[in-house]
C-alpha positions as CSV (number, residue, x, y, z in Angstrom):
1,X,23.4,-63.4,32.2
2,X,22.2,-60.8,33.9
3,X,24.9,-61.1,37.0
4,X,27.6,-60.9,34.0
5,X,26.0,-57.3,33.0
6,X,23.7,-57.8,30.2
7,X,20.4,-55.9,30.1
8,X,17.3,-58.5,29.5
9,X,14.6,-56.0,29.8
10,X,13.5,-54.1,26.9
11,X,14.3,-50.6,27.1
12,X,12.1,-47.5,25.3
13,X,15.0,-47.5,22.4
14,X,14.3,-51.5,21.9
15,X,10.4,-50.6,21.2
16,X,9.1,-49.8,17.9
17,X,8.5,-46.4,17.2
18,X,4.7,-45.0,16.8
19,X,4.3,-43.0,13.8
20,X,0.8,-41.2,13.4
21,X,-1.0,-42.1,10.1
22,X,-0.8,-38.7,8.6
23,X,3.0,-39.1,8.6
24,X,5.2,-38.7,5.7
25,X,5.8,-42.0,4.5
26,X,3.0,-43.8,6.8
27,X,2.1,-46.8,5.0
28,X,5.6,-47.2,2.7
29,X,7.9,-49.4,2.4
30,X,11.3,-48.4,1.7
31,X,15.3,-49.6,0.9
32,X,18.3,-47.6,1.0
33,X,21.1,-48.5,-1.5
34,X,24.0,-47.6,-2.2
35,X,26.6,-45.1,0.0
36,X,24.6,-42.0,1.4
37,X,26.4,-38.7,1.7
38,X,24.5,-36.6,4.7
39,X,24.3,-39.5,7.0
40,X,24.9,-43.3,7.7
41,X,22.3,-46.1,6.9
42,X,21.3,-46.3,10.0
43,X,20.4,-42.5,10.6
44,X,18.7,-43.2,7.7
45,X,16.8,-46.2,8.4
46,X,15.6,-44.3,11.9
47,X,14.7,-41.3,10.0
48,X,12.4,-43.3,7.8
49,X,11.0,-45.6,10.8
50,X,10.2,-42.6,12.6
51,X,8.3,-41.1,9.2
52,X,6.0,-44.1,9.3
53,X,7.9,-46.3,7.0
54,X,8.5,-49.7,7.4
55,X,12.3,-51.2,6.2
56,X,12.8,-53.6,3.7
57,X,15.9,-56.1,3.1
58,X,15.5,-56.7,-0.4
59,X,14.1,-55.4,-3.3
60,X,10.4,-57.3,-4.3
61,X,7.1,-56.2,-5.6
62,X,6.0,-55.1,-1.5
63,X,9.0,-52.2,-1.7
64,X,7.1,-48.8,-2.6
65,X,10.1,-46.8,-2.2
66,X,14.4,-46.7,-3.2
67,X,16.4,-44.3,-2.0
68,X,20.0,-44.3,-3.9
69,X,23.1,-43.1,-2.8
70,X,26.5,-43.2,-5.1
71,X,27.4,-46.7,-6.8
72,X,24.0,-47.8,-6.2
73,X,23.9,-51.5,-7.9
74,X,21.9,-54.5,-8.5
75,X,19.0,-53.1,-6.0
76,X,18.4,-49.8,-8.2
77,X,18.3,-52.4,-11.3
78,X,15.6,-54.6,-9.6
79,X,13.7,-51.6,-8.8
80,X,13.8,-50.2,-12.3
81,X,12.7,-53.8,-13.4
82,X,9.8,-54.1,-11.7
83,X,9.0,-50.9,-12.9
84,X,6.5,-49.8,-9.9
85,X,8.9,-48.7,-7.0
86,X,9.7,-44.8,-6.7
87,X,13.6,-44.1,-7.2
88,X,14.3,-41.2,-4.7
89,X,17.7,-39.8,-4.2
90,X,18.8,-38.8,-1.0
91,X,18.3,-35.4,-0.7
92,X,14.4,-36.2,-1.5
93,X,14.5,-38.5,0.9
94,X,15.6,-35.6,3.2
95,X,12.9,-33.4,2.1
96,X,9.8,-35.9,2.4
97,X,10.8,-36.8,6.1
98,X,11.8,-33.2,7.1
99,X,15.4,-34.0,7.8
């Protein structure tokens, strides 16, 4: 594979990112729903990474924290179901991670 161009070593974007324990969200878990205005999921999910949080793929009892964009659906009603996730919107998203 390597002869036909693909890369097999791990490179420093490939590695997890460190995040000290007095970061923002050190310790969280968090979900983005929904479409998000300022930037794209991804931004978002490396913002959050880099903040100490750890991504989730579903809603469950383990999330601590939603972030909802616009036309936010079945997720945001798990969460409010369960009854013990923060619901943050986007732009306080942006504020706890310094973004």
């Amino acid at each position: 594979m390597e002869a036909l161009g693909v890369n097999l070593r791990q490179t420093e974007d490939d590695r997890p990112k460190a995040a000290s324990a007095d970061a923002p969200l050190a310790g969280k878990t968090i979900l983005f729903t929904g479409t998000l205005a300022q930037m794209g999921r991804k931004e978002a999910q490396l913002k959050a990474e880099a903040a100490g949080a750890k991504i989730l793929a579903a809603v469950s009892s383990n999330l601590n924290i939603l972030v909802v964009g616009e036309e936010a659906g079945s997720k945001l009603k798990k969460a409010q179901a369960l009854g013990t996730v923060e619901i943050w919107t986007e732009a306080r998203f942006l504020e706890e991670v310094g973004g």
